[in-house]
C-alpha beads as a LAMMPS data file, in Angstrom:
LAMMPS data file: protein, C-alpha beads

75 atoms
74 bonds

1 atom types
1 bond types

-500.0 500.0 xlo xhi
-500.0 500.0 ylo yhi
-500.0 500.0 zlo zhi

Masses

1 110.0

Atoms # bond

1 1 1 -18.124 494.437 395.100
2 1 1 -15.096 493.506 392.996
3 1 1 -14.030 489.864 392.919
4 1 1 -10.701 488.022 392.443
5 1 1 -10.331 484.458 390.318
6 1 1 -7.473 482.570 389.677
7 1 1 -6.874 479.898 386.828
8 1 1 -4.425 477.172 386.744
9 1 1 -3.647 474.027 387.884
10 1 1 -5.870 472.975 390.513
11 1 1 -3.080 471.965 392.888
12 1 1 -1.419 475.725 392.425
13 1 1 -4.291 477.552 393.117
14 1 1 -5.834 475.258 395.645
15 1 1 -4.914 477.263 398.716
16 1 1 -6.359 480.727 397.426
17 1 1 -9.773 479.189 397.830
18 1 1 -9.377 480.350 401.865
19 1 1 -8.872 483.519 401.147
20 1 1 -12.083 484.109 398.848
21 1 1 -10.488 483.482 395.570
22 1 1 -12.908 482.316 393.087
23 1 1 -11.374 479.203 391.447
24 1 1 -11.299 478.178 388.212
25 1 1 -9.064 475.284 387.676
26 1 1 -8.108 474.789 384.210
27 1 1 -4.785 472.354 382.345
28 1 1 -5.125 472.569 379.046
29 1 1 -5.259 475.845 377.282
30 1 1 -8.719 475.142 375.716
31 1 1 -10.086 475.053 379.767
32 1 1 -7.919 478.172 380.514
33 1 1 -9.763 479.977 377.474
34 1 1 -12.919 478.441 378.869
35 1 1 -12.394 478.898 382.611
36 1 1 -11.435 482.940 381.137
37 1 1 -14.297 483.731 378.883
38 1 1 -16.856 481.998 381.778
39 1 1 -15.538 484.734 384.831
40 1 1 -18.277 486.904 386.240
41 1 1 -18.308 490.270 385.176
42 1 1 -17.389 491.409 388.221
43 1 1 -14.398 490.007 388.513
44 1 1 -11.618 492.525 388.419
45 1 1 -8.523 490.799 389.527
46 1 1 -7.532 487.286 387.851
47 1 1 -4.042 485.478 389.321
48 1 1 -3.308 483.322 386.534
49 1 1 -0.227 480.058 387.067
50 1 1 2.368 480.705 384.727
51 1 1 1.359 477.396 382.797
52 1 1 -2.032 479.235 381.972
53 1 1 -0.293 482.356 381.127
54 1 1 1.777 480.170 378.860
55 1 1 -1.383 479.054 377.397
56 1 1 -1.749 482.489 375.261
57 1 1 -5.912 481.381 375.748
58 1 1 -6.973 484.307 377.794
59 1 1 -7.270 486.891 374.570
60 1 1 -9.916 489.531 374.949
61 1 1 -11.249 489.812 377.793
62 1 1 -14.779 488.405 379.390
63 1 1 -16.526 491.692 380.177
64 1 1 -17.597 494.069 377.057
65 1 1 -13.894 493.855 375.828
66 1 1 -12.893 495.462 379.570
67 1 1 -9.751 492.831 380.197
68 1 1 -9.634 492.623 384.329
69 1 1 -5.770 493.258 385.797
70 1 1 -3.933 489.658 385.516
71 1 1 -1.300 488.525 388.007
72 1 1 0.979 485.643 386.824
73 1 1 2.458 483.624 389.892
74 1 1 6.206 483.233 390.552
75 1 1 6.926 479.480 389.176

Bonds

1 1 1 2
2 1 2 3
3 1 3 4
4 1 4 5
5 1 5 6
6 1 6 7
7 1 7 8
8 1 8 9
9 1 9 10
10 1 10 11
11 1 11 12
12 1 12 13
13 1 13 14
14 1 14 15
15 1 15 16
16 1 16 17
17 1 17 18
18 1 18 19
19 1 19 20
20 1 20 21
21 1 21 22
22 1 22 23
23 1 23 24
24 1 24 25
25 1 25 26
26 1 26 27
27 1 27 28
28 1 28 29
29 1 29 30
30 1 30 31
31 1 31 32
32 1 32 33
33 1 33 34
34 1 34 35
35 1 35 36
36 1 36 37
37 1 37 38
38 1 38 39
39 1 39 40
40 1 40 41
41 1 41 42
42 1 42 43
43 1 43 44
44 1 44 45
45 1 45 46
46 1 46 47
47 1 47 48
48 1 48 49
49 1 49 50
50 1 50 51
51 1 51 52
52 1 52 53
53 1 53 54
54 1 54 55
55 1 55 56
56 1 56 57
57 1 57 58
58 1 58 59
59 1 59 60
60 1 60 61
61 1 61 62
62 1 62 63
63 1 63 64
64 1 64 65
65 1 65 66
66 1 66 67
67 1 67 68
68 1 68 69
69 1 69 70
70 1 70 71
71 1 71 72
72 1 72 73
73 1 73 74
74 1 74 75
């Protein structure tokens, strides 16, 4: 079964948690690169805050060089 994460600031992705969303919280972009190279592999969804986005951390992806899709949230 496919999984979705999110990254970001812990107060912008708080509420996802409810619906299932795996969180990883992350501010600087050292814990976005972090909180992105640590996802499960079967995550295949990842809503990232636009500060994390920002970050330009993410790079390859976690999984075999397979990036999952990436969502950026509306500021």
């Amino acid at each position: 079964m496919a999984h979705i994460a999110a990254i970001g600031e812990r107060l912008r992705i708080l509420a996802l948690e409810s619906a299932g969303v795996l969180l990883r919280p992350a501010e600087e972009p050292e814990a976005v690169h972090a909180a992105w190279q640590g996802l499960p592999p079967d995550v295949e969804l990842v809503i990232v805050t636009p500060a994390a986005a920002a970050a330009e951390a993410l790079g390859e992806g976690p999984v075999d060089g397979q990036s999952p899709l990436i969502a950026v949230m509306p500021p």
